[in-house]
C-alpha atoms as an extended CHARMM CRD file, in Angstrom:
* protein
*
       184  EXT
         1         1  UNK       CA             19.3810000000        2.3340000000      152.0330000000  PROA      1               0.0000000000
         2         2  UNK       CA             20.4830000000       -1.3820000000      151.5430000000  PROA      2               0.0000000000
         3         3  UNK       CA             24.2260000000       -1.8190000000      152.9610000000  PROA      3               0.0000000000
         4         4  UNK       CA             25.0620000000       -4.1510000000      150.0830000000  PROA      4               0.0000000000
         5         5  UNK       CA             22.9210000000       -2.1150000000      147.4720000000  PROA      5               0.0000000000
         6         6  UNK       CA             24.7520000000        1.4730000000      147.7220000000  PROA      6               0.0000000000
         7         7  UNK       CA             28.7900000000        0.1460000000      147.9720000000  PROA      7               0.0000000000
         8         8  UNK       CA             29.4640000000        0.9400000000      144.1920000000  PROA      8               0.0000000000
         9         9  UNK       CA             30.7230000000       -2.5950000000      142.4650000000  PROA      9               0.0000000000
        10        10  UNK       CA             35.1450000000       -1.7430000000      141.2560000000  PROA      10              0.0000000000
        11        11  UNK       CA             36.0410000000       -3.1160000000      137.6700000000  PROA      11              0.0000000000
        12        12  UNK       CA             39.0880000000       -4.5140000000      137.9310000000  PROA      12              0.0000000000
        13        13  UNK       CA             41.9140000000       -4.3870000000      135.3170000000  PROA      13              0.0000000000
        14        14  UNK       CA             40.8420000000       -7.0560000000      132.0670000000  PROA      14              0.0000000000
        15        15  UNK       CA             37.2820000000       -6.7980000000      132.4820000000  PROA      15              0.0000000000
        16        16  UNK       CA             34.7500000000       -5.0890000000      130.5510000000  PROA      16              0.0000000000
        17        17  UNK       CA             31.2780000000       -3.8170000000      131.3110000000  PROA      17              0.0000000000
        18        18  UNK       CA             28.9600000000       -3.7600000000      129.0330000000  PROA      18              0.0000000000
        19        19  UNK       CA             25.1240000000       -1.8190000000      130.2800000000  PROA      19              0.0000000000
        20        20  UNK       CA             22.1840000000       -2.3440000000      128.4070000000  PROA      20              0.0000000000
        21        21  UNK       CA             18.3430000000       -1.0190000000      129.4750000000  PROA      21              0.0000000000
        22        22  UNK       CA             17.0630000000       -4.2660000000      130.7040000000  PROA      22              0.0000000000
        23        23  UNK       CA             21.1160000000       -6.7490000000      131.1700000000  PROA      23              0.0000000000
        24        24  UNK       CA             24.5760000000       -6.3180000000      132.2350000000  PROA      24              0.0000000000
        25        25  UNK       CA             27.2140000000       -8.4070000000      129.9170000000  PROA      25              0.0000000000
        26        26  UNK       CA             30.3790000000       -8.5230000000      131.9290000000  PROA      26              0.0000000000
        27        27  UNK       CA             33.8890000000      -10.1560000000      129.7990000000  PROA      27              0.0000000000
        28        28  UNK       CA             36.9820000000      -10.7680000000      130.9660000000  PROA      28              0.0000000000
        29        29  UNK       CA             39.8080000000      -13.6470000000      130.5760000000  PROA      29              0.0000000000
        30        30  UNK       CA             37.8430000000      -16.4230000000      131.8380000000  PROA      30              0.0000000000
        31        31  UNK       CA             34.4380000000      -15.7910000000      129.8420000000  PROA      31              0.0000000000
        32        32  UNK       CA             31.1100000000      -13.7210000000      129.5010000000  PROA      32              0.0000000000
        33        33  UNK       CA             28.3420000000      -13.1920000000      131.9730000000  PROA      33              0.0000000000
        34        34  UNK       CA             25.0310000000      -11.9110000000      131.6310000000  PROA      34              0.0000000000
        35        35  UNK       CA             22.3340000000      -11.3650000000      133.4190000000  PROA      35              0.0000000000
        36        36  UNK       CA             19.1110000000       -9.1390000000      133.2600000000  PROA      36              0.0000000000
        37        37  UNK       CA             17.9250000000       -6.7500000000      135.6470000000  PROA      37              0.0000000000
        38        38  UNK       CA             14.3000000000       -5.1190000000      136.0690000000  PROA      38              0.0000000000
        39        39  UNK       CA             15.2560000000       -1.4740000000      135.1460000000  PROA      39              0.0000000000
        40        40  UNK       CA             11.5360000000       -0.3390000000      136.7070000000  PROA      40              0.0000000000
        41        41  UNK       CA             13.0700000000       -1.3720000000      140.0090000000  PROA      41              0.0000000000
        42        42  UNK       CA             16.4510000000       -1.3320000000      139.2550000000  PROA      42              0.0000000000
        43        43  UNK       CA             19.0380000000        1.1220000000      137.5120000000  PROA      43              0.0000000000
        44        44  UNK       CA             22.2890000000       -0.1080000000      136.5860000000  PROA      44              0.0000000000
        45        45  UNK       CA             25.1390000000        2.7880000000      135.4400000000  PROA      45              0.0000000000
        46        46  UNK       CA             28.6110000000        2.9970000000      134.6610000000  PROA      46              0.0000000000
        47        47  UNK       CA             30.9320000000        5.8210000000      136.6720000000  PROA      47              0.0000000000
        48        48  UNK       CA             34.1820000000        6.5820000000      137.0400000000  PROA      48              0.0000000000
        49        49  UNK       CA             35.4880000000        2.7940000000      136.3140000000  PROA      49              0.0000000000
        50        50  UNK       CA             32.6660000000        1.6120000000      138.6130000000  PROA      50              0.0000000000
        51        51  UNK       CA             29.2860000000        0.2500000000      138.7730000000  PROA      51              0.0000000000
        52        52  UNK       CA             26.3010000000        2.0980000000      140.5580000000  PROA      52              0.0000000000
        53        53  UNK       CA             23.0580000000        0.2210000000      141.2340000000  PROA      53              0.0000000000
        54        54  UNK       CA             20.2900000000        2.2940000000      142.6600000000  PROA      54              0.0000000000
        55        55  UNK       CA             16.8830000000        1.3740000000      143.6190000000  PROA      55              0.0000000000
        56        56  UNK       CA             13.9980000000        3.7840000000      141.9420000000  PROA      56              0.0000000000
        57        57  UNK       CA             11.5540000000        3.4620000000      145.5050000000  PROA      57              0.0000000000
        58        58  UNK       CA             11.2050000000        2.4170000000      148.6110000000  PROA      58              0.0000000000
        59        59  UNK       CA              8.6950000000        0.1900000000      149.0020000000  PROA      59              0.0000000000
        60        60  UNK       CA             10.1570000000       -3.8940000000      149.8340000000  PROA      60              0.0000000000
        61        61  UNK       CA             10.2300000000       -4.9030000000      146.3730000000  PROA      61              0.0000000000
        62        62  UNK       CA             12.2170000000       -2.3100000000      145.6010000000  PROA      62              0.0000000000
        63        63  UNK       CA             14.5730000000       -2.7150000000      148.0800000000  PROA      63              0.0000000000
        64        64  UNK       CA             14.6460000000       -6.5250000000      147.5720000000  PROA      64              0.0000000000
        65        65  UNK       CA             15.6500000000       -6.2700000000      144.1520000000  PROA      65              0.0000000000
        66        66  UNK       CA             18.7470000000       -3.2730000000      145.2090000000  PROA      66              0.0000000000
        67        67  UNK       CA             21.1000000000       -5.8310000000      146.8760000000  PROA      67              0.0000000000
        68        68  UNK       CA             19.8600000000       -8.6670000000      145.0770000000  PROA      68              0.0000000000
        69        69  UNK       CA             21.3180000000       -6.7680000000      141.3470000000  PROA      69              0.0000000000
        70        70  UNK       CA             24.0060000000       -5.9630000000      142.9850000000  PROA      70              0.0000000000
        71        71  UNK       CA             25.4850000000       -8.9340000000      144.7890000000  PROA      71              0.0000000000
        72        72  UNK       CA             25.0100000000      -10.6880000000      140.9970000000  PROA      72              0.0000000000
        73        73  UNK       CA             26.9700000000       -7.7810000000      139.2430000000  PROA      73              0.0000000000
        74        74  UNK       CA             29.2970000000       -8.2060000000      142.0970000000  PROA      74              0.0000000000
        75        75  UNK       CA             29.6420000000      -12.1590000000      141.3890000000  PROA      75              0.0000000000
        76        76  UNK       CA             29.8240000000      -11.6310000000      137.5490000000  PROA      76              0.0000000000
        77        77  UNK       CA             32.7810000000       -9.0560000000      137.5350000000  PROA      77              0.0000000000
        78        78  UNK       CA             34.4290000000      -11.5710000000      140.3720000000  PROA      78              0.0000000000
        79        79  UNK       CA             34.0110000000      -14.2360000000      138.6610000000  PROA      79              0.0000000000
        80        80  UNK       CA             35.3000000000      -13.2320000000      134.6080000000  PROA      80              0.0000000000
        81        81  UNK       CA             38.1770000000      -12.0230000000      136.4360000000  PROA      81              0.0000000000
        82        82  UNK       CA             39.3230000000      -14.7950000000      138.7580000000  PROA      82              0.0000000000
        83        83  UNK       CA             37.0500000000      -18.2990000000      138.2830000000  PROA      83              0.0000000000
        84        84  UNK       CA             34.8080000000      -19.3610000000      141.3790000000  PROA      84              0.0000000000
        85        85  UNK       CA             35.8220000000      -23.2110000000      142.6400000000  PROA      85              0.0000000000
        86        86  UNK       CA             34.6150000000      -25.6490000000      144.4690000000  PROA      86              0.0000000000
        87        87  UNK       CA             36.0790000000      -29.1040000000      145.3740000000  PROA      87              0.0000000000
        88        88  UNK       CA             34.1520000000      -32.1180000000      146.5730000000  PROA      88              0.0000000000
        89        89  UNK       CA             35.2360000000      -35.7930000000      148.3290000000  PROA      89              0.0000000000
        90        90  UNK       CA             33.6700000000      -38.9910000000      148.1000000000  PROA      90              0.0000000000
        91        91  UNK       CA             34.0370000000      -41.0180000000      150.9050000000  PROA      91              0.0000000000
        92        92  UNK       CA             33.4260000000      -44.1260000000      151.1900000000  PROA      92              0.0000000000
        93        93  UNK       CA             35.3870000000      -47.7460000000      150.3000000000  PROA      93              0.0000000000
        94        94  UNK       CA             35.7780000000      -47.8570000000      146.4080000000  PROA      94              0.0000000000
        95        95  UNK       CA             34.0180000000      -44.1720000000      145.5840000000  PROA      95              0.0000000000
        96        96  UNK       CA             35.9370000000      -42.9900000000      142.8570000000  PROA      96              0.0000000000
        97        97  UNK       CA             35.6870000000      -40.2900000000      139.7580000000  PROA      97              0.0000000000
        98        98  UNK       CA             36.2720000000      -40.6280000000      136.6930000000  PROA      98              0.0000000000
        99        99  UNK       CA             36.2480000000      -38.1660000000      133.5680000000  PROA      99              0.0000000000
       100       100  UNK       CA             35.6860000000      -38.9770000000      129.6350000000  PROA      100             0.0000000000
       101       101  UNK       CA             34.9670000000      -35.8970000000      127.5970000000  PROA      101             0.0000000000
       102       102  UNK       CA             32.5680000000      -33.8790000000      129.1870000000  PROA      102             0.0000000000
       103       103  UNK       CA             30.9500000000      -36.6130000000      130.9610000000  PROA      103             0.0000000000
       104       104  UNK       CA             32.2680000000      -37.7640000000      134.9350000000  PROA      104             0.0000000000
       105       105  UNK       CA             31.6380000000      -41.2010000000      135.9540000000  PROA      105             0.0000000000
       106       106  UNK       CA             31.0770000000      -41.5130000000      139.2840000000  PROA      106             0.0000000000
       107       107  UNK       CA             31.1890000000      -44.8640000000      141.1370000000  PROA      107             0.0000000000
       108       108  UNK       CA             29.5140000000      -44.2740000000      144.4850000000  PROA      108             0.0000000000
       109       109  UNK       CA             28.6530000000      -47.9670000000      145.8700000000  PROA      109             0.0000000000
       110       110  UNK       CA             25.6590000000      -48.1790000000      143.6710000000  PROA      110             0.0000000000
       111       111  UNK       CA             25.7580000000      -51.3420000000      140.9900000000  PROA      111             0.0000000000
       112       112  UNK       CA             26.4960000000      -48.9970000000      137.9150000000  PROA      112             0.0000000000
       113       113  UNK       CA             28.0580000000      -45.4800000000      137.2300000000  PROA      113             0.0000000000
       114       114  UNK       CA             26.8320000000      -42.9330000000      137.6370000000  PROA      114             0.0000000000
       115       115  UNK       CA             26.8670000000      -40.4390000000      134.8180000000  PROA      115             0.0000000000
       116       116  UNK       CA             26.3660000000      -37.0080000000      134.5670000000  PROA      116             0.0000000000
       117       117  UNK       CA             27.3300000000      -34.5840000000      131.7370000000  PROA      117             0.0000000000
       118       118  UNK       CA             29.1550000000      -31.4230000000      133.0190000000  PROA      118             0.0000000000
       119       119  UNK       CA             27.5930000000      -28.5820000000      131.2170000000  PROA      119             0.0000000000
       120       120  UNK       CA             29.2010000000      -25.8550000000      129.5060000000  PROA      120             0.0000000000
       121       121  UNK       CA             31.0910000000      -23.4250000000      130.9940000000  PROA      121             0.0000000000
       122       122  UNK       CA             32.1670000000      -25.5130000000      134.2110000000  PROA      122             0.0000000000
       123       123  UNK       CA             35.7050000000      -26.9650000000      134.2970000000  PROA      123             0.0000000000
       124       124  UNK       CA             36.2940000000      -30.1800000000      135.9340000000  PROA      124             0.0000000000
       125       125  UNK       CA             39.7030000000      -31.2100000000      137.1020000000  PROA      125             0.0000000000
       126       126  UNK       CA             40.3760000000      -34.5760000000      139.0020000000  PROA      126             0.0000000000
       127       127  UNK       CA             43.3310000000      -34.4490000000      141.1800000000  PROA      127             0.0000000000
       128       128  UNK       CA             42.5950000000      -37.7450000000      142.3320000000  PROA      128             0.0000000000
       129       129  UNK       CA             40.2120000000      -40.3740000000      142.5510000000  PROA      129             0.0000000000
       130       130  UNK       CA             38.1400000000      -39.3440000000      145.6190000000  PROA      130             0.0000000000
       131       131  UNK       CA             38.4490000000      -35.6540000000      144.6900000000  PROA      131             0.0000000000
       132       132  UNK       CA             36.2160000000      -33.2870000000      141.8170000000  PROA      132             0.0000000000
       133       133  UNK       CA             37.6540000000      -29.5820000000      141.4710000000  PROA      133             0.0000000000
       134       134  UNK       CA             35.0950000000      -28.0280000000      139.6320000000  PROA      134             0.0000000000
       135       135  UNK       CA             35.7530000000      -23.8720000000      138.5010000000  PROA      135             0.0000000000
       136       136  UNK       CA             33.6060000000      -21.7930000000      136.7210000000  PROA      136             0.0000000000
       137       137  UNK       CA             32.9770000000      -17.4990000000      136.0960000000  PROA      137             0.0000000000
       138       138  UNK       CA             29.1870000000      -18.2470000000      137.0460000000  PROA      138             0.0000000000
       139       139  UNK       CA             29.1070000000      -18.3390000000      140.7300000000  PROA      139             0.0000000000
       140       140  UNK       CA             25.4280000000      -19.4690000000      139.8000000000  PROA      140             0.0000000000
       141       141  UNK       CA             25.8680000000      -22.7900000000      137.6660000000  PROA      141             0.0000000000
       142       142  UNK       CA             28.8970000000      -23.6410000000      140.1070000000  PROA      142             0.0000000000
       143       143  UNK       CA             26.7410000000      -24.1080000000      142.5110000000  PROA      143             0.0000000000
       144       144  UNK       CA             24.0020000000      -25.8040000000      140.7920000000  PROA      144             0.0000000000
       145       145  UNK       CA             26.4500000000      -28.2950000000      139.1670000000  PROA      145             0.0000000000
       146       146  UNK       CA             27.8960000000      -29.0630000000      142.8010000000  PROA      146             0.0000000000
       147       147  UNK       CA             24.6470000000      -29.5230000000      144.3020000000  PROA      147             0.0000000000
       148       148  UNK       CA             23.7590000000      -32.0520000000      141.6830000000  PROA      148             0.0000000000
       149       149  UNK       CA             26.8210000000      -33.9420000000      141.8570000000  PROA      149             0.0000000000
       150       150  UNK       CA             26.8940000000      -33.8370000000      145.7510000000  PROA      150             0.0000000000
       151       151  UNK       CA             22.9820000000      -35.5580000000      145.6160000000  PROA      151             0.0000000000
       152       152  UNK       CA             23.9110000000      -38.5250000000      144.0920000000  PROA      152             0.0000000000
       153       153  UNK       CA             25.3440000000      -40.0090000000      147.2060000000  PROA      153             0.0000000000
       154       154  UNK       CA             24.4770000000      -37.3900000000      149.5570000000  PROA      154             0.0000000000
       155       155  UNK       CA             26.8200000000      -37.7900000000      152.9240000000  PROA      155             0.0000000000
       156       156  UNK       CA             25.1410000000      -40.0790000000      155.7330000000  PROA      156             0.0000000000
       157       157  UNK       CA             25.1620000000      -39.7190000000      159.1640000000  PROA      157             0.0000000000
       158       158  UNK       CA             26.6380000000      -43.2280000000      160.6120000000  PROA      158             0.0000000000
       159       159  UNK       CA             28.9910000000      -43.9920000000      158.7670000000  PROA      159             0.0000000000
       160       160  UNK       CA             30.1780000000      -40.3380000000      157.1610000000  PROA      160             0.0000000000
       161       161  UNK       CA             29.9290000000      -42.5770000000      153.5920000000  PROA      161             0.0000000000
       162       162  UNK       CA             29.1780000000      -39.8990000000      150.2720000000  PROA      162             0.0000000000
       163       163  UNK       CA             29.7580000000      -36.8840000000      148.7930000000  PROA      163             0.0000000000
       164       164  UNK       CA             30.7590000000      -34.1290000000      150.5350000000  PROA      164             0.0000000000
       165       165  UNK       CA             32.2270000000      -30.4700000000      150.1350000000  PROA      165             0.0000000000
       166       166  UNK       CA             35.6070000000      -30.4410000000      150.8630000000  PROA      166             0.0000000000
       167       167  UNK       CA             34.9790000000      -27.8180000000      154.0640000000  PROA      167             0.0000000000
       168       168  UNK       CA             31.5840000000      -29.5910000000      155.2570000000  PROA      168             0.0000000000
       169       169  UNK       CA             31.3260000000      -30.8530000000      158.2100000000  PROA      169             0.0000000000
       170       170  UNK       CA             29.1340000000      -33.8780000000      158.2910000000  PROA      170             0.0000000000
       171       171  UNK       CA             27.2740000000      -34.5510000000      161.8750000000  PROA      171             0.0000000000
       172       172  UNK       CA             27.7290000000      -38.3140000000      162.8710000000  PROA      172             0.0000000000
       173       173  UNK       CA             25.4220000000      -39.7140000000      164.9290000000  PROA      173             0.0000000000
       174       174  UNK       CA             25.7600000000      -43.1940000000      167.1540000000  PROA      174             0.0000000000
       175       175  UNK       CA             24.2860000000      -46.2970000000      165.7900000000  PROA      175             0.0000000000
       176       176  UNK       CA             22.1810000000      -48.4510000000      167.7380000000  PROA      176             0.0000000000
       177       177  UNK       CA             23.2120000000      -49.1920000000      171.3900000000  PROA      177             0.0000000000
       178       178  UNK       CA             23.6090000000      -52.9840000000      172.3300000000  PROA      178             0.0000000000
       179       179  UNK       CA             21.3150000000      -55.1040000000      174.7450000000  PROA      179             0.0000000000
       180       180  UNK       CA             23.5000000000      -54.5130000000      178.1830000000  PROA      180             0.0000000000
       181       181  UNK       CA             24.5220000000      -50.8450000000      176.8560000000  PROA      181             0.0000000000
       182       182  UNK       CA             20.3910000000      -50.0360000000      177.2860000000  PROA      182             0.0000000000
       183       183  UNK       CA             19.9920000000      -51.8480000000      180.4390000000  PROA      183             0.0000000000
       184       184  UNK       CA             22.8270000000      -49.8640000000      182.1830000000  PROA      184             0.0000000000
């Protein structure tokens, strides 16, 4: 029995669960989830103020799909009830962010901005000019819109210059060694 798959999934205070045959629609304070599940792998019931996923064989793909339902319940009901957040820096001389609407300009050393529209459902906050705060209930898109952002200027190795997650640590590596630095 999958670790993950059989710990039953709490509903905390605010949020409510909603089971269909074939999705889960999870709503709380900070939005509405859903996602759909294969209920001839999968069953998905509500007990006792809890969630119960259970797997309906054995064989891999069955077991596969056990955790996988239940680590996105898990990050739905998380989520609805207290926002997911990431926060990225740009580094580098004159990277900066800027937001109009729902669109963030980024400069990043190229010769334009960089544009990119921030879809629904992520909030962007911009607590300073090197720094993007981005929050959302869908673990998911989070990290979709952060990876997108984050590969405009991904972070480079000599000089450390780019976008970056605020807790990644970027390898540096030396440059080239000089003419009487080789011969020694």
């Amino acid at each position: 029995m999958s670790r993950i798959g059989k710990r039953p999934i709490p509903i905390p205070e605010g949020v409510k669960v909603e089971v269909t045959p074939d999705r889960v629609i999870v709503a709380g304070k900070h939005g509405r989830l859903e996602q759909r599940y294969e209920p001839d792998k999968v069953s998905v019931e509500l007990r006792d103020g809890q969630i119960a996923v259970e797997r309906k064989g054995d064989s891999p793909e069955f077991r596969a799909r056990h955790g996988l339902y239940r680590s996105l319940i898990a990050n739905m009901v998380r989520g609805v009830a207290e926002p997911y957040s990431k926060t990225l820096i740009l580094k580098g001389l004159g990277f900066r962010a800027r937001l109009a609407g729902r669109t963030l300009e980024l400069e990043v050393g190229f010769s334009h901005p960089v544009r990119y529209e921030v879809p629904e459902g992520v909030l962007v906050e911009l607590p300073a000019q090197d720094q993007i705060v981005l929050s959302s209930p869908d673990k998911q898109l989070l990290g979709q819109v952060a990876a997108k952002i984050r590969a405009f200027r991904k972070p480079e190795p000599y000089q450390g210059k780019g976008i970056r997650y605020k807790d990644e640590q970027v390898v540096r590596k030396e440059g080239k060694l000089g003419r009487k630095a080789a011969q020694a």
